[in-house]
C-alpha positions in Angstrom: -146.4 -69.5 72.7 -144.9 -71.1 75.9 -143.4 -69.4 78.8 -139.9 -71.1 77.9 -139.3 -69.5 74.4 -139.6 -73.0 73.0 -142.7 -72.5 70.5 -143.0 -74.4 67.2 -143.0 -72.7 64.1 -145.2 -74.6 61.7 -145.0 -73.8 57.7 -148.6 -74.5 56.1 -146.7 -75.0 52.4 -143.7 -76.3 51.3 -141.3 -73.7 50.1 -139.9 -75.4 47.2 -143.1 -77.0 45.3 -145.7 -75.3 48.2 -147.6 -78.8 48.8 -149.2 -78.9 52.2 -147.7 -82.3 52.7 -145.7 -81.6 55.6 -144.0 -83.6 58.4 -141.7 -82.7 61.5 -138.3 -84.1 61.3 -135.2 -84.2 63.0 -134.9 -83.9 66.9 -134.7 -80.0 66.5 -137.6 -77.6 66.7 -138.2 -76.2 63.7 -137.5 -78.8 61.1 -139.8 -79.9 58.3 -139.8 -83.1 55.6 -142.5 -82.5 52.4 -143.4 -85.9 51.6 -144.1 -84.6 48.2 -140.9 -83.4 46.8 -138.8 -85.4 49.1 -137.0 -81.8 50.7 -136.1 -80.9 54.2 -135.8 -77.4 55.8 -135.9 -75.6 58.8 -138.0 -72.7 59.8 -136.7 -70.5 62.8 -138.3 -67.1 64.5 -135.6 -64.5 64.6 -137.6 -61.5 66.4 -140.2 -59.5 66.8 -139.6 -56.0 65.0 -140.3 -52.7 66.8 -142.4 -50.3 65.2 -139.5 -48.1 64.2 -137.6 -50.4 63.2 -136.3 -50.7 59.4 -137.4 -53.4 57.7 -134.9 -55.7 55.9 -137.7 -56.4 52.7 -136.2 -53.3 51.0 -132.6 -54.3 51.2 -133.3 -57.6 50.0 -135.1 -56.2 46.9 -132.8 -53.4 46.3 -129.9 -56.7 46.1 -132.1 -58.8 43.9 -132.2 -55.8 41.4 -128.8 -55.6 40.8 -128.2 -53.1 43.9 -128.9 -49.5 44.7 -127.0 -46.8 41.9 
């Protein structure tokens, strides 16, 4: 990654039908056109987590379940 922080994040499938068709688009870093299912999105880096750090995959599953009881 560069110096400046500015570092492209590239996707190797789409997330909606996971072709590998996929184009840059937009003028911001980070967004993606698949040529196969016609569907833009973005893909951003949020951080890097520190080795004690909770991980959010938990939560997320816990609220996919219908939440913790």
């Amino acid at each position: 990654m560069s110096g400046s922080g500015e570092g492209r994040a590239v996707p190797y499938y789409c997330p909606f039908c996971a072709s590998e068709d996929l184009w840059p688009a937009g003028e911001t870093h980070g967004q993606w056109e698949c040529r196969s299912c016609a569907r833009t999105f973005a893909v951003r880096f949020v951080s890097v987590a520190s080795p004690g750090e909770r991980s959010l995959r938990p939560a997320i599953e816990t609220a996919a379940a219908g939440g913790a009881r």
